[in-house]
MARLOMAR-416575 format. One line per 3 residues: number of its first residue (from 0); their letters; for each residue x, y, z of C-alpha. Coordinates in Angstrom, 1 decimal, always signed. Layout:
! MARLOMAR-416575
NUM	A	X:Y:Z; ...
This chain:
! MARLOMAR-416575
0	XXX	-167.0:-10.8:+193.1; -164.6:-7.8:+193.9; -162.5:-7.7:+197.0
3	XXX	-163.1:-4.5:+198.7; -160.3:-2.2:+198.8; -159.3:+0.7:+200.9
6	XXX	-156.7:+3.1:+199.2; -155.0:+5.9:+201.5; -152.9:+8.6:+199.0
9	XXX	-150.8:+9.7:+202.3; -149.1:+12.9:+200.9; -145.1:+12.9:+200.9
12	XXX	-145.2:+9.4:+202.9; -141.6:+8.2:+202.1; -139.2:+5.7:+203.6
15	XXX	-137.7:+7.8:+206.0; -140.4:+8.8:+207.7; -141.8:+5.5:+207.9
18	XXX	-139.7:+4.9:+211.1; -142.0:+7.0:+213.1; -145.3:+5.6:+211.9
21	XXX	-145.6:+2.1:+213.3; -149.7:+1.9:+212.1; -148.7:+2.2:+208.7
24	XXX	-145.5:+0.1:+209.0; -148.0:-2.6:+210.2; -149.4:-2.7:+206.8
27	XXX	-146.0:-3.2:+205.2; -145.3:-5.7:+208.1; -148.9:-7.8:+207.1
30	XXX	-148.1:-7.2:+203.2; -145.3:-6.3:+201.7; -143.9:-2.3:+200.6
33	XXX	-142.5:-1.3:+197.5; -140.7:+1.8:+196.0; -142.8:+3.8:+194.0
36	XXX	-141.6:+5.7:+190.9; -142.5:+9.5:+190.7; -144.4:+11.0:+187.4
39	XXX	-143.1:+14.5:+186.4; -144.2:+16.7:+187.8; -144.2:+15.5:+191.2
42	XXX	-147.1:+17.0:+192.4; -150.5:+16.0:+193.5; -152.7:+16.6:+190.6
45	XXX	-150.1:+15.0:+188.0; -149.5:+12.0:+190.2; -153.0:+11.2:+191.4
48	XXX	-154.3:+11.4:+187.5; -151.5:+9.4:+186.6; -152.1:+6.8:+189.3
51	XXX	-155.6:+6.6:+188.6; -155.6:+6.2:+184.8; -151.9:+4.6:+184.0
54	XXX	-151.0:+7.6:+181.7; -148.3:+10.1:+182.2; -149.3:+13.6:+181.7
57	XXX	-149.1:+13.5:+177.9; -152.0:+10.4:+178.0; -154.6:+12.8:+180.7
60	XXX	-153.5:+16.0:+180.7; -153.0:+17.2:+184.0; -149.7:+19.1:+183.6
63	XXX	-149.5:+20.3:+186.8; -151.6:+21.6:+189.9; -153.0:+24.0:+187.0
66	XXX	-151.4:+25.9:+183.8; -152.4:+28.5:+181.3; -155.7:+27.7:+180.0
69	XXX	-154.9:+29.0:+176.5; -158.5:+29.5:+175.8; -159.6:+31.4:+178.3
72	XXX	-156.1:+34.1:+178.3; -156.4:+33.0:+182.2; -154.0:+30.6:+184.8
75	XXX	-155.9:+28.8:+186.7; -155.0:+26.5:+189.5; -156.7:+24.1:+191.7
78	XXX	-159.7:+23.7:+189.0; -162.3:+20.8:+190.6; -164.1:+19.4:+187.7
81	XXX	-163.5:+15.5:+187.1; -163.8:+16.3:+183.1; -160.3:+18.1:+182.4
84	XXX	-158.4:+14.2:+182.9; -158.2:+12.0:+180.5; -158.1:+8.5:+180.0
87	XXX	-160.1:+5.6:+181.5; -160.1:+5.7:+185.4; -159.6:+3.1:+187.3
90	XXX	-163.6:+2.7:+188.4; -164.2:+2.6:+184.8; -161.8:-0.2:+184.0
93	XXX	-163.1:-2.2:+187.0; -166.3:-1.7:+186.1; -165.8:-3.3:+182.5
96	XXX	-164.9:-6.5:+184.8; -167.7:-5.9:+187.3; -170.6:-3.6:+186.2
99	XXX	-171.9:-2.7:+189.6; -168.2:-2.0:+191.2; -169.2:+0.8:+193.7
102	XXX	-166.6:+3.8:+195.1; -166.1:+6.0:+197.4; -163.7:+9.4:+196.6
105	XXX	-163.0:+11.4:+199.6; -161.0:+14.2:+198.7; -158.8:+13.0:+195.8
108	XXX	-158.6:+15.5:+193.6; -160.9:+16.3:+190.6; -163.7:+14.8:+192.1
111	XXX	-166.5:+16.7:+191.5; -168.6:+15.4:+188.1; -166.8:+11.9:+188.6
114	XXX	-168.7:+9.0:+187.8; -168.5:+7.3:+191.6; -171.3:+6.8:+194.0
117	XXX	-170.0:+8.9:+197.0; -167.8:+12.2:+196.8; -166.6:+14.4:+199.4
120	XXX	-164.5:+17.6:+198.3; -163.4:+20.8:+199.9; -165.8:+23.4:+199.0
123	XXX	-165.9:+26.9:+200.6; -169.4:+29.3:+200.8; -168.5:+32.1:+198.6
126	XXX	-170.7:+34.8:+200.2; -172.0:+37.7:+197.7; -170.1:+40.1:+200.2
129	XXX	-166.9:+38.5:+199.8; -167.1:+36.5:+203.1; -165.8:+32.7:+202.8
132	XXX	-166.9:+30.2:+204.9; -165.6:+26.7:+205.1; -167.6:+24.2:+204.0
135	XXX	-167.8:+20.4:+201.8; -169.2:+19.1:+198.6; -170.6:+16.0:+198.3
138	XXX	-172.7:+13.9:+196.0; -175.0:+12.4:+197.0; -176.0:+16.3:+198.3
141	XXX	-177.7:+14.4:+201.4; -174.3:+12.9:+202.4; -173.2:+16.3:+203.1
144	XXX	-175.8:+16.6:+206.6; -174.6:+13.4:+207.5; -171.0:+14.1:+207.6
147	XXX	-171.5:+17.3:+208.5; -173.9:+16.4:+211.6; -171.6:+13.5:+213.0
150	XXX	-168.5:+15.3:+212.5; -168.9:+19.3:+212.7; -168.3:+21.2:+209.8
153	XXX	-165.3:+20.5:+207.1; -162.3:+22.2:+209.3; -161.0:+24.5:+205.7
156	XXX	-158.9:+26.9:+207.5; -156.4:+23.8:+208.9; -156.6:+21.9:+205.1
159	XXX	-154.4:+24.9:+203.5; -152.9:+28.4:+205.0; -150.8:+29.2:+208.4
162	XXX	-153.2:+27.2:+210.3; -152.9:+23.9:+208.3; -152.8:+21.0:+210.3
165	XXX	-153.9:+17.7:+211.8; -157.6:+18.6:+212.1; -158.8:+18.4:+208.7
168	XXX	-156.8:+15.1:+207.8; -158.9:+13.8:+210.9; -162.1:+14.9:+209.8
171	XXX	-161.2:+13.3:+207.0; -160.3:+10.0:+208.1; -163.4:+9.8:+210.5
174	XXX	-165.8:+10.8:+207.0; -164.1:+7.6:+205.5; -165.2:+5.6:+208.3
177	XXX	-168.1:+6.7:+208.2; -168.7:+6.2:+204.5; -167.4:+2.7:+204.9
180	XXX	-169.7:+1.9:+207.7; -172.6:+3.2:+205.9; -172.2:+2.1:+202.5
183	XXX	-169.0:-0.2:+202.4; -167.6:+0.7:+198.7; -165.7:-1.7:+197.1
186	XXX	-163.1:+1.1:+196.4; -162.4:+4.2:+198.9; -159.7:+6.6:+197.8
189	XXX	-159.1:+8.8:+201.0; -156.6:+11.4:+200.5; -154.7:+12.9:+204.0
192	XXX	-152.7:+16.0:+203.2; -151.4:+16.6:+206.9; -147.3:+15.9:+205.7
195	XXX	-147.4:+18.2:+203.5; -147.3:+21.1:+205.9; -144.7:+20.6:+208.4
198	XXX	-142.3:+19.3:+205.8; -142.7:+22.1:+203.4; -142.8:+24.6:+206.9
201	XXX	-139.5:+23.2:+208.4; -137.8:+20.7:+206.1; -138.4:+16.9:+206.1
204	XXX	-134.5:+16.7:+208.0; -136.5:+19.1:+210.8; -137.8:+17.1:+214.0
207	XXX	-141.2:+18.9:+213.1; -140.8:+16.4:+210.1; -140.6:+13.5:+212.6
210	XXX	-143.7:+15.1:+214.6; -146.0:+15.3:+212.3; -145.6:+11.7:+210.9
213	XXX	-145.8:+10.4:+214.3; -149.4:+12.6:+215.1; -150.9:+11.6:+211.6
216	XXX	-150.2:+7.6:+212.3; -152.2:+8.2:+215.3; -154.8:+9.6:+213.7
219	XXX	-154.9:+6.9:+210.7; -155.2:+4.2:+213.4; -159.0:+4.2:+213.2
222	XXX	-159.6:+4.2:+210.0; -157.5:+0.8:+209.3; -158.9:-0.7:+212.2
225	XXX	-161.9:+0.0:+210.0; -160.9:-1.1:+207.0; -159.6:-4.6:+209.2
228	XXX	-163.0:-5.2:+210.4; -164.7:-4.8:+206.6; -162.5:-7.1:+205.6
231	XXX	-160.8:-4.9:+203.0; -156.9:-4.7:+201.6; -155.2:-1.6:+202.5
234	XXX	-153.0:+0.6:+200.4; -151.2:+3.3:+201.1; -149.2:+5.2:+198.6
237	XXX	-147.8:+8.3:+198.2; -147.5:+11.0:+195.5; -144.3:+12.7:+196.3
240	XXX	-141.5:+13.4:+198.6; -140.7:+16.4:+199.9; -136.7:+17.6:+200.4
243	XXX	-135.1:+20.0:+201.6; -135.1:+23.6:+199.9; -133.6:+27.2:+200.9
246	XXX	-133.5:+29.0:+197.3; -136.9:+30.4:+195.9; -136.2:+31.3:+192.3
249	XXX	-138.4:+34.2:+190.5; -138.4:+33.3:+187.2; -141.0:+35.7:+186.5
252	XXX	-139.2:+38.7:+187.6; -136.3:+38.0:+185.0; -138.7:+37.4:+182.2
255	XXX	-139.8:+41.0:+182.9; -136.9:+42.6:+183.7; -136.0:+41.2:+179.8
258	XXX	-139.0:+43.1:+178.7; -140.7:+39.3:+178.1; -143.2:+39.1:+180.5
261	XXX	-146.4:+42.5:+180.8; -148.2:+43.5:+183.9; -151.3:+46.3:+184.0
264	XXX	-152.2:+48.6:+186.2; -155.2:+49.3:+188.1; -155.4:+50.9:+191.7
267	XXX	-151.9:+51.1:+192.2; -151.2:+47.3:+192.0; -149.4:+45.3:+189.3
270	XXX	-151.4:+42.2:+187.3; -149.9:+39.4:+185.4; -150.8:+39.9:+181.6
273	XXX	-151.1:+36.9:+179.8; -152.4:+38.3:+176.9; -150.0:+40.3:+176.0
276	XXX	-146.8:+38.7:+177.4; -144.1:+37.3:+174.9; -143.1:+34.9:+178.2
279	XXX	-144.6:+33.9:+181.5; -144.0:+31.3:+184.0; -146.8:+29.2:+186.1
282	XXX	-144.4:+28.4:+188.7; -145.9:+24.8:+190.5; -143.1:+23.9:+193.3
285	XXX	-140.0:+22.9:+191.8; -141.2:+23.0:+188.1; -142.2:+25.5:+185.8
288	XXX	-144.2:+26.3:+182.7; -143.2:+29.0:+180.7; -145.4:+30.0:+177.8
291	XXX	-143.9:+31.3:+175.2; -146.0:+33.6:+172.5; -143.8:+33.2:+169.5
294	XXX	-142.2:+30.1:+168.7; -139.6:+32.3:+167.4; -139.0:+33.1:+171.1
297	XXX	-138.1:+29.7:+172.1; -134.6:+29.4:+172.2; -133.7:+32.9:+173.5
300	XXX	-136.3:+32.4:+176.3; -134.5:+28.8:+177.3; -131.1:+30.4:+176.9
303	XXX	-132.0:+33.0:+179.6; -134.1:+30.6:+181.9; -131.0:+28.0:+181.5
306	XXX	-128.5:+30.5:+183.0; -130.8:+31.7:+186.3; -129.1:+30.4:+189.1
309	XXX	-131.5:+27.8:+190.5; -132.4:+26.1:+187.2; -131.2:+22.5:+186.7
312	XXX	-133.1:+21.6:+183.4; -135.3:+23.5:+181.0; -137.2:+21.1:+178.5
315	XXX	-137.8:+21.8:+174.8; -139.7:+20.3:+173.2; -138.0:+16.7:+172.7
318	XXX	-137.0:+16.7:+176.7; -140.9:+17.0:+177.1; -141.9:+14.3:+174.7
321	XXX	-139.5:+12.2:+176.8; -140.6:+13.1:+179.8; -144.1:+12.5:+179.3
324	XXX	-145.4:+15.7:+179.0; -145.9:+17.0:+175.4; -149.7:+18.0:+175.8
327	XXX	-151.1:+20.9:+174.6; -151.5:+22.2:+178.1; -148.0:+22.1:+178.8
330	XXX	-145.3:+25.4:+178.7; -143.4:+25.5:+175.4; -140.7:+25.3:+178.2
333	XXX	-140.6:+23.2:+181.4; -138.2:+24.1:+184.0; -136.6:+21.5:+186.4
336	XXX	-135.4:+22.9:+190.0; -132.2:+22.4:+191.2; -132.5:+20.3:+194.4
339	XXX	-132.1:+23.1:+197.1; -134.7:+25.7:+194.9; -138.2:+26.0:+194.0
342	XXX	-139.9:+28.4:+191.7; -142.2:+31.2:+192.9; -144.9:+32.6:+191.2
345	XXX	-143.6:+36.4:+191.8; -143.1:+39.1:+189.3; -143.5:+42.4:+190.8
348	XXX	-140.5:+44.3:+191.1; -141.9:+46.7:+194.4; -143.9:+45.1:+196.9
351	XXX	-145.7:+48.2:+196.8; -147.4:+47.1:+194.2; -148.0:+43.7:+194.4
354	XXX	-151.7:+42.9:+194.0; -154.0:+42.8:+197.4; -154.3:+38.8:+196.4
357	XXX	-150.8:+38.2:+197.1; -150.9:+38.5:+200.5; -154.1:+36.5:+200.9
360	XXX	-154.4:+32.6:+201.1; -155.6:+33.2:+197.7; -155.0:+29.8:+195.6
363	XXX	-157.4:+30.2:+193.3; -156.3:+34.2:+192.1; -152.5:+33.8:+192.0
366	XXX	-151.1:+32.7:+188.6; -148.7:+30.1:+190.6; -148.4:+27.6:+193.7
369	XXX	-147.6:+29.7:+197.4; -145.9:+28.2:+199.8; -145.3:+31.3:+201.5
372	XXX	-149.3:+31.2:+202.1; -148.1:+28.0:+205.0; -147.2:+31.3:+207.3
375	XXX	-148.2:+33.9:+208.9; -145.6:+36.8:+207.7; -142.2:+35.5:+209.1
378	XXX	-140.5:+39.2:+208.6; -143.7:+40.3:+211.5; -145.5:+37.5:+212.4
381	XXX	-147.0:+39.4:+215.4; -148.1:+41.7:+213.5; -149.9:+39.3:+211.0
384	XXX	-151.7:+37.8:+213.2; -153.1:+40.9:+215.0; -153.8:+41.3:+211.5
387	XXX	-155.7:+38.0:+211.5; -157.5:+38.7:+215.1; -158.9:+41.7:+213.6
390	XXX	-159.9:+40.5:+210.4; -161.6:+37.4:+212.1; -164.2:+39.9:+214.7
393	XXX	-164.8:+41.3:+211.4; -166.2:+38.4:+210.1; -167.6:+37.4:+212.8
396	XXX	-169.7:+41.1:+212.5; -171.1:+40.1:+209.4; -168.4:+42.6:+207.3
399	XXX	-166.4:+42.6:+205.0; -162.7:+41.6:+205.5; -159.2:+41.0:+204.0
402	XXX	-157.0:+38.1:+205.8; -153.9:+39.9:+205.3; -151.0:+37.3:+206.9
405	XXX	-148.9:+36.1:+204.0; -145.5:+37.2:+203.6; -143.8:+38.1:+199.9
408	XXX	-140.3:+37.7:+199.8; -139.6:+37.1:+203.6; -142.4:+34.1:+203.4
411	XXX	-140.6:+32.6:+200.6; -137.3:+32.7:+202.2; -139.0:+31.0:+204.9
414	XXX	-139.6:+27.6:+203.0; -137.9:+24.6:+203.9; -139.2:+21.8:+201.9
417	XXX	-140.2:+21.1:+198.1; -141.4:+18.6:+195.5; -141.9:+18.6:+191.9
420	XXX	-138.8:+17.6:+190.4; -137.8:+13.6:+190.4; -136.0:+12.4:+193.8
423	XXX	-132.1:+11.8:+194.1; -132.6:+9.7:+197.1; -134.8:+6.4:+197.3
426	XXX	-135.1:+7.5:+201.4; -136.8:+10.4:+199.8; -138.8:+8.8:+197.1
429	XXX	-142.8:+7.6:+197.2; -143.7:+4.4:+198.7; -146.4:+1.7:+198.7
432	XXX	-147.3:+0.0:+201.0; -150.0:-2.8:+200.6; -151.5:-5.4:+203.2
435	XXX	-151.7:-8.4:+200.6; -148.4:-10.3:+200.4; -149.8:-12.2:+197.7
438	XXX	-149.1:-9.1:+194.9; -145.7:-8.7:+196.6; -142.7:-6.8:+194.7
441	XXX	-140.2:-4.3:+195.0; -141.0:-1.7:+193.2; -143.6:+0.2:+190.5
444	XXX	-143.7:+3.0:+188.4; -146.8:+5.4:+188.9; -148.1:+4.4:+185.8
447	XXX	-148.3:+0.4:+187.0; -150.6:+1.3:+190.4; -154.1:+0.9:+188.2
450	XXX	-153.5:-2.1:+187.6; -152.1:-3.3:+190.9; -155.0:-2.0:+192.4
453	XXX	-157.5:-3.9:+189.5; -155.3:-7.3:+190.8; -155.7:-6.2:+194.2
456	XXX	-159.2:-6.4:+193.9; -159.5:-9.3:+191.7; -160.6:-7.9:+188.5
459	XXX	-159.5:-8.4:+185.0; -161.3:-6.4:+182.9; -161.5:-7.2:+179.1
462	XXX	-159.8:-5.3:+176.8; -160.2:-1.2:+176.6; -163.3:-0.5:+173.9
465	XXX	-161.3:+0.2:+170.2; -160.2:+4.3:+170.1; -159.3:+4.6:+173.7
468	XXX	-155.8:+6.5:+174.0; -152.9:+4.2:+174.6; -150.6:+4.8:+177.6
471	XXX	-147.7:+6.6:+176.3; -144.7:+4.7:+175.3; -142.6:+7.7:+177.5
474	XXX	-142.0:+8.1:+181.0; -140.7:+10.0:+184.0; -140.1:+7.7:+186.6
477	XXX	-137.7:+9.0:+189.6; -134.8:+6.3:+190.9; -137.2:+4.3:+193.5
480	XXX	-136.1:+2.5:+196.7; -135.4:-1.1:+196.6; -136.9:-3.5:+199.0
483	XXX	-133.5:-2.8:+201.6; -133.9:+1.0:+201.4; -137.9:+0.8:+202.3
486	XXX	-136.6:-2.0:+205.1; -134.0:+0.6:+206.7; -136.7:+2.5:+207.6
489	XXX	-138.2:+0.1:+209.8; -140.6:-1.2:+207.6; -139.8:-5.2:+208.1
492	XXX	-142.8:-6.7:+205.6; -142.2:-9.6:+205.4; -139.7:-11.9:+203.8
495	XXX	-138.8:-10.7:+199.6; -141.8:-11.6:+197.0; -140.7:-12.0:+193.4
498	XXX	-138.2:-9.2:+192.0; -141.0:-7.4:+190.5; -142.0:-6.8:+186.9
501	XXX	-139.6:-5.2:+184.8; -138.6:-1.7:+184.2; -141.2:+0.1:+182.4
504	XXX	-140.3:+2.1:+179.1; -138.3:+5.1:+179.9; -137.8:+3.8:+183.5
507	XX	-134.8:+4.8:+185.0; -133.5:+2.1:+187.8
C-alpha cells in the first residue's frame, strides 16, 4: 500500500526567503531540502505540467501561461481544461502501481476534466449582464457546499488584482484540511500563490518580501499539523523565483512601429490582430513568443527583437529544440529577458486608444500576462480607487459596472519583481523541501520530481504502455543551490544524504 503524501507547490519559495519561515524550515529540518532546477519558462503553468508529467515543454505542451492558439486566430491565457497537457501524470503512473491510488487537486492548474477524485479551482459566476462574482469549481459538484458552507465563499478578488493577498491562500489551505479530514487522499497537491504578490509588487530584496513569507508560514501551520496527524510525508516545492526587475520592455510596440504587427479599430479603441499580423508577441513575464507569419520573416524579426534594449536571448529554432521547447504551440521566436526586464503585453501607441480591457483585471481578454493589474493605478491611485468604491455600490445595485483601477505605462513602471527566464543566483532559485530523510539529496531537475514523489510514496509502477511519448532528451534546467546555499538560509535539515543522482541531460550545474 501507498504512503499518503501531502504536496504543497508554494509559489516563488526560494532559499532566501526560507529564513523567515521557520514552519516550512521544519520540514527541511525533519527531512532534508534540495535545489530544484527551473524548466523554461519559469512560470506556473510550464513548471507545474512539467513537474507533474517529467516532460519539458516540448513532451506536454504547456509553453507558457497561454500562447497563440493557431487554430482558433485567438491568444488565450489562463485556459482550465486538464486535456491541453500531455504526457502521463503523475496519478496515472501511480495508479499503474496501485489501481485505486486516490487524489486530491486543490488549485493546481489545469484541473478541471482531470482524472482525480476531488478538484477545487477558481471559478468566477459570469452573469449574463456582465457582473462577475467570485466563486469555485469543484468535482465532486457537492464538495463545492461543503467548502463553501465551512469556509465562506472562494475569496477571488484577493487570489489575483490590487487586492491579492493572504486570504485566498488561507481559504485554501483550510479546503485542504478539510479535504484531508474528510477523505484522506493518498496524494493532495495544494497550490498557495500568496508570494507571488508582494514580490512581484515590491521586489523579493523589499522587506514586504520578508513580510509576506513570514504571514504565509503562519498560515501553512495548520495544514502540516494536519498532514502530521494523517501520517503523511510533506513536500514543498516551488515553481519559480522571483528577482528583481525595473525595465518593462514593449516588444509589441516595436513590432508595429516596423509595420509587423496590425491592430483594428472599433469604438475608438485599438485591438491586437492576429490574423493579419506578419509578427506578434504573447509577452508571459520575462519570456516571449513571437509568431511569426512567414517563415521568410524569421531572421529579420530576430534581428530587430535581438537589438531592443532589454532582450538577453531570442531563440530560433535550434536554441528552442535545446531548450525544450520546440512544440507546435511555441513562437517561431522565444525571447529571453535580461535580468532587470520583463516583457509587457502592450502595443498601442496612445493610451487613448487602448482597449476598455486594458485597464481592467482582465486576464482572460489581454493577449499577454499583466502585472500592472497587482495595483491600483500608481500615477493616481486615489483616484482609482474612488474609481473602485463607485464601481463596487454599482454592483452591489444589481448594475452594470467597469472596475477601472489598472494603470498602463505608470503600472508597469511600478513592478518590482519577475520570473520566467532561468535564475543567476541559487538564493534565488526553486527549492524542495521534503519531510523523509530517507530520499535525501541535493538537488533535482524539474523533470526528476514525478518520480521522487512516485518513491516518496512507495510506488514503482511498471513500465509506461508501448506508444507513450518519451521524456525529451533536452532540457532547461536553471544553476540550482547546493545543499550549503539552501543551509545559509537557515534551513539546517539534517546532516548531507547521498550527493544526489547525476546531472540530467542538458543540465547545467
Amino acid at each position: 500500500m501507498s504512503r499518503r503524501l501531502v504536496v504543497l507547490d508554494v509559489v516563488g519559495l526560494t532559499p532566501r526567503l526560507l529564513a523567515h519561515m521557520p514552519r516550512l524550515r521544519a520540514v527541511a529540518d525533519e527531512g532534508f531540502a534540495a535545489g530544484l532546477g527551473a524548466v523554461l519558462p519559469a512560470v506556473t503553468c510550464s513548471a507545474q505540467a512539467t513537474l507533474l508529467t517529467g516532460e519539458l515543454p516540448a513532451g506536454h505542451g504547456i509553453v507558457g501561461n497561454g500562447w497563440y492558439f493557431r487554430d482558433l486566430g485567438e491568444v488565450l491565457l489562463w485556459r482550465q481544461h486538464h486535456a491541453l497537457v500531455g504526457g502521463e501524470k503523475l496519478w496515472q503512473a501511480a495508479r499503474r502501481a496501485e489501481p485505486g491510488y486516490t487524489v486530491a487537486n486543490v488549485c493546481w492548474w489545469y484541473a478541471m476534466g482531470a482524472d482525480v477524485n476531488w478538484t477545487v479551482t477558481p471559478r468566477p459566476v459570469y452573469h449574463a449582464d456582465g457582473r462577475k462574482e467570485p466563486d469555485c469549481w469543484t468535482d465532486p459538484p457537492e464538495l463545492h457546499d461543503t467548502l463553501t458552507d465551512a469556509l465562506g465563499t472562494f475569496p477571488l478578488f484577493t487570489y489575483w488584482g490590487p487586492g491579492a493577498g493572504l486570504p485566498s491562500s488561507a481559504w485554501i489551505c483550510r479546503a485542504a484540511e478539510r479535504i484531508l479530514a474528510d477523505h484522506a487522499p493518498d496524494l493532495t497537491l495544494v497550490y498557495v500563490p500568496h508570494l507571488d504578490y508582494d514580490l512581484q509588487r515590491f521586489g523579493p530584496s523589499s522587506p514586504r518580501a520578508a513580510a509576506a513569507a513570514a504571514e504565509l508560514d503562519a498560515a501553512l501551520g495548520p495544514l502540516l499539523d494536519a498532514a502530521r496527524v494523517r501520517d503523511a510525508t510533506v513536500v514543498a516545492l516551488s515553481e519559480y523565483g522571483i528577482t528583481d526587475v525595473s525595465r518593462p520592455v514593449d516588444v509589441n510596440r516595436l513590432l508595429r512601429a516596423e509595420g509587423l504587427l496590425r491592430v483594428y479599430t472599433q469604438a475608438g479603441m485599438e485591438y491586437l490582430d492576429p490574423w493579419t499580423s506578419r509578427a506578434f508577441a504573447v509577452a508571459d513575464h520575462q519570456v516571449a513568443h513571437v509568431y511569426v507569419r512567414d517563415p521568410a520573416d524569421v531572421p529579420a524579426v530576430a534581428k530587430l527583437c535581438a537589438g531592443l534594449p532589454g532582450v538577453a536571448e531570442v531563440l530560433d529554432a535550434d536554441g528552442k529544440a535545446a531548450a525544450g521547447l520546440d512544440h507546435p504551440r511555441a513562437g517561431e521566436l522565444v525571447l529571453v529577458a535580461e535580468p532587470d526586464a520583463w516583457f509587457t503585453y502592450y502595443y498601442w501607441l496612445d493610451d487613448a486608444r487602448a482597449p476598455d480591457f486594458a485597464r481592467l483585471v482582465e486576464i482572460h481578454r489581454k493577449p499577454g500576462y499583466d502585472p500592472a493589474e497587482l495595483f491600483f493605478d500608481p500615477a493616481a491611485p486615489g483616484a482609482a480607487k474612488r474609481r473602485a468604491a463607485v464601481a463596487l455600490a454599482r454592483k452591489k445595485l444589481g448594475m452594470r459596472y467597469l472596475m477601472s483601477v489598472v494603470g498602463l505605462d505608470a503600472g508597469a513602471r511600478a513592478v518590482r519583481g519577475s520570473h520566467g527566464r532561468l535564475p543567476a543566483d541559487p538564493a534565488d532559485a526553486p527549492v524542495l523541501l521534503c519531510s523523509d530523510p530517507a530520499a535525501a539529496r541535493d538537488r533535482l531537475a524539474a523533470t526528476e520530481v514525478k518520480a521522487l514523489l512516485l518513491e516518496l510514496a512507495g510506488l514503482a509502477p511498471p513500465p509506461a504502455p508501448a506508444g507513450a511519448a518519451p521524456v525529451p532528451s533536452r532540457a532547461a534546467v536553471a544553476p540550482v543551490p547546493s545543499r550549503a546555499a539552501v543551509a545559509s538560509s537557515g534551513v539546517s535539515g539534517r546532516p548531507p544524504g547521498p550527493a544526489g543522482p547525476p546531472p540530467g541531460p542538458g543540465e547545467r550545474r
